[in-house]
C-alpha positions, -999 to +999 in steps of 0.1 A: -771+290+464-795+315+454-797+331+419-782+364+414-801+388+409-775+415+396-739+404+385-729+437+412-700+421+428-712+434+467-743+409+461-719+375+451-696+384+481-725+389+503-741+351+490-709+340+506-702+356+536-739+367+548-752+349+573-749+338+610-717+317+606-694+327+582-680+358+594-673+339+629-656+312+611-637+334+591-629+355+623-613+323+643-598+311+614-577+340+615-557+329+644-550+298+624-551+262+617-583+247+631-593+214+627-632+207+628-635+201+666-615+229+674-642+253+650-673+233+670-652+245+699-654+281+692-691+275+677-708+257+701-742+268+689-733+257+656-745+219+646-724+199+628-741+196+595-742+236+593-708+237+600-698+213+574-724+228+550-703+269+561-668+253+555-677+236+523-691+273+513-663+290+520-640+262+508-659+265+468-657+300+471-617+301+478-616+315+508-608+283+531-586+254+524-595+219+542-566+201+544-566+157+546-537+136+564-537+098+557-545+080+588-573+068+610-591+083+624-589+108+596-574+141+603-585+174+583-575+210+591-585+240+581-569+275+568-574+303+552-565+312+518-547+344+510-578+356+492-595+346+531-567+365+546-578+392+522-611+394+541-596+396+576-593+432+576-626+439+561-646+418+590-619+435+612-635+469+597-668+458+603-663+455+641-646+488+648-672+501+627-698+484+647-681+489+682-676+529+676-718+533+665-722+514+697-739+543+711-765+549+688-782+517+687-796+519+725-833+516+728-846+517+696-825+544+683-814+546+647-775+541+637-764+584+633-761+590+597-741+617+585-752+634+556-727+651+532-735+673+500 
């Protein structure tokens, strides 16, 4: 991971969860235990070395725990934490956010701002 450049607490959480993949995995995660096919699944763009390289991300960073089960072929599932759940309803946010500013974003137009004094 990149240096910080600032010990502001937006830029670690953004080192984490920035980024094409993250937020998605967090986002299907949300309905529950997924093991890795099932993540490819919902990712199909995804290759299987980013996807390993995402999980293990989010799995240092507390926010998904990979679970093993003894046997062959070997069996790992994944989950998120209750500092993951933590997150649902900030990517949750996000996309209302995103999906009621809809409207401003055709043809070049610029997000409305609202300015307050």
């Amino acid at each position: 991971m990149k240096d910080l450049v600032s010990r502001c607490p937006i830029e670690e959480v953004m080192q984490v969860v920035s980024g094409r993949w993250p937020g998605l995995l967090i986002y299907y995660l949300k309905q529950g235990t997924k093991r890795f096919s099932d993540l490819r699944r919902d990712n199909p763009a995804i290759s299987h070395k980013m996807l390993t390289l995402e999980l293990r991300k989010l799995e240092d960073a507390g926010i998904v725990a990979r679970t093993e089960f003894e046997g062959y072929p070997l069996r790992v599932e994944y989950d998120l934490t209750p500092a993951g759940l933590k997150l649902v309803p900030l990517l949750d946010a996000l996309g209302s956010w995103w999906e009621a500013t809809e409207a401003g974003r055709g043809h070049g137009s610029t997000l409305p701002v609202e300015v307050t004094e």
